[in-house]
C-alpha positions as CSV (number, residue, x, y, z in Angstrom):
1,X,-5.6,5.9,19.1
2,X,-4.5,5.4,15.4
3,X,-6.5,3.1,13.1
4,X,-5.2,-0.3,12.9
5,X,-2.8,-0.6,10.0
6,X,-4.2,-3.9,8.5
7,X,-8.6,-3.9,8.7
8,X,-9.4,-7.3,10.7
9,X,-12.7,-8.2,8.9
10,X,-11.3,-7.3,5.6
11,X,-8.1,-9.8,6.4
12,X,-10.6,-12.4,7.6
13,X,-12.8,-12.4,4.7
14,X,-9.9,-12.6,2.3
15,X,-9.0,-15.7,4.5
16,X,-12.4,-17.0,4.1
17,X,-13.0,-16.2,0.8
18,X,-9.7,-17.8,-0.5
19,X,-8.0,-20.0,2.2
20,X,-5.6,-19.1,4.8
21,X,-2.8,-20.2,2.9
22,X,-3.2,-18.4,-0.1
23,X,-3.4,-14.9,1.9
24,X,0.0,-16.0,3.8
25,X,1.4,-15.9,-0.3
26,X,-0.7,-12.9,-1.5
27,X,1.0,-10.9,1.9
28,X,4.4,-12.4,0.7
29,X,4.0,-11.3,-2.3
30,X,2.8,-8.0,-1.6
31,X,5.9,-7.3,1.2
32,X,8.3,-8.4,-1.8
33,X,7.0,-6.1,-4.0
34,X,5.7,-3.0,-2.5
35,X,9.1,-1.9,-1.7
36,X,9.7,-1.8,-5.2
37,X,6.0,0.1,-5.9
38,X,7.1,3.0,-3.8
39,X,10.0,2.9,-4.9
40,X,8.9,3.6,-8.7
41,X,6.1,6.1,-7.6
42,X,9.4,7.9,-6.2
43,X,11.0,7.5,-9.4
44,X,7.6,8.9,-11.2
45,X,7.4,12.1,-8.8
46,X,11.4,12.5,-9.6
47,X,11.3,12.4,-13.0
48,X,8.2,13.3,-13.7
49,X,6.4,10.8,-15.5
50,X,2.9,11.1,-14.7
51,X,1.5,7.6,-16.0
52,X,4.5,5.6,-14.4
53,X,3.5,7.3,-10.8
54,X,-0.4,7.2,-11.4
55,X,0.3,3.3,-12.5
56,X,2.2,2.8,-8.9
57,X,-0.2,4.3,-7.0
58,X,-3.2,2.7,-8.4
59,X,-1.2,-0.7,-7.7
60,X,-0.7,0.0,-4.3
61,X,-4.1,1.2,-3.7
62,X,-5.4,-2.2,-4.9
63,X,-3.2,-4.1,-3.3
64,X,-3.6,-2.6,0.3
65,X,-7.1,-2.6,-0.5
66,X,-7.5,-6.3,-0.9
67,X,-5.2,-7.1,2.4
68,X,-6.9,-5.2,4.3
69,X,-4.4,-2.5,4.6
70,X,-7.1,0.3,4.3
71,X,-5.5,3.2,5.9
72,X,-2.5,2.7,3.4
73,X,-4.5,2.3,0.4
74,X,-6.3,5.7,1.5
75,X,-2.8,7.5,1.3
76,X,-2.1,5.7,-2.1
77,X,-5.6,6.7,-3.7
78,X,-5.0,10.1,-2.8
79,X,-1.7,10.1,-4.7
80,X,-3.1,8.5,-7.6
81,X,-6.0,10.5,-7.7
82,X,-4.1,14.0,-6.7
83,X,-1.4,13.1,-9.2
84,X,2.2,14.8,-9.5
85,X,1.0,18.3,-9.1
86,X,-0.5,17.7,-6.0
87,X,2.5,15.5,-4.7
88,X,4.6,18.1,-5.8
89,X,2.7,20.8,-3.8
90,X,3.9,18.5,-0.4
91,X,6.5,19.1,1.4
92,X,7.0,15.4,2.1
93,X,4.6,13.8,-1.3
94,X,5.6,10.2,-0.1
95,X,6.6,10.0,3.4
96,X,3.2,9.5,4.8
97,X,3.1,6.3,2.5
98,X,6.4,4.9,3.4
99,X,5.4,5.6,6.7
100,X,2.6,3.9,6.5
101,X,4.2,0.8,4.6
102,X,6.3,0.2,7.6
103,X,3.2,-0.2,9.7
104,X,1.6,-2.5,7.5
105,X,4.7,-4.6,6.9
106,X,4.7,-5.3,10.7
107,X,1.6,-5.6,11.1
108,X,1.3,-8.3,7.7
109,X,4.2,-10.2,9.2
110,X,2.9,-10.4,12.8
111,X,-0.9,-12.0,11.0
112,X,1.2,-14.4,8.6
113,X,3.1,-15.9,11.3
114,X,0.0,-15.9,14.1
């Protein structure tokens, strides 16, 4: 069984820690703009601009982090840590990521509206 796109007890601490309604914004915020985020790591990778795809990466990592979204922010640390030689070396550098986005999204959207 795969690993639950958004971590429950990291979620649930945020909400402690901060206040249910403040996470509803901070996941609203983060499905506005991580579309955009993977969008300039693809951009980085493309044109090959090292910092600007590092500086995405790290970003998403964070952000996933903080959410909860721990399987995603794995796949982002990798990329920022591996960098555009190593994404390059990949057959599909960012799929797994946008893959993973997708799961995350759902899974944000289905804890923000519960």
């Amino acid at each position: 069984m795969a690993e639950p796109a958004i971590d429950r007890a990291t979620f649930e601490a945020l909400q402690e820690t901060t206040g249910a309604d403040f996470v509803v914004e901070l996941a609203d915020t983060f499905l506005a703009e991580a579309p955009a985020m993977l969008a300039e790591l693809r951009r980085g990778l493309e044109t090959g601009n090292a910092e600007a795809f590092r500086r995405a990466a790290h970003s998403l990592k964070s952000n996933c982090n903080t959410l909860g979204a721990l399987p995603m922010g794995v796949i982002a640390r990798d990329l920022e840590l591996g960098g555009l030689d190593k994404a390059r070396a990949s057959a599909t550098p960012l799929a797994e990521l946008e893959s993973e986005y997708a799961r995350v999204a759902s899974a944000l959207k289905a804890l923000r509206d519960a």
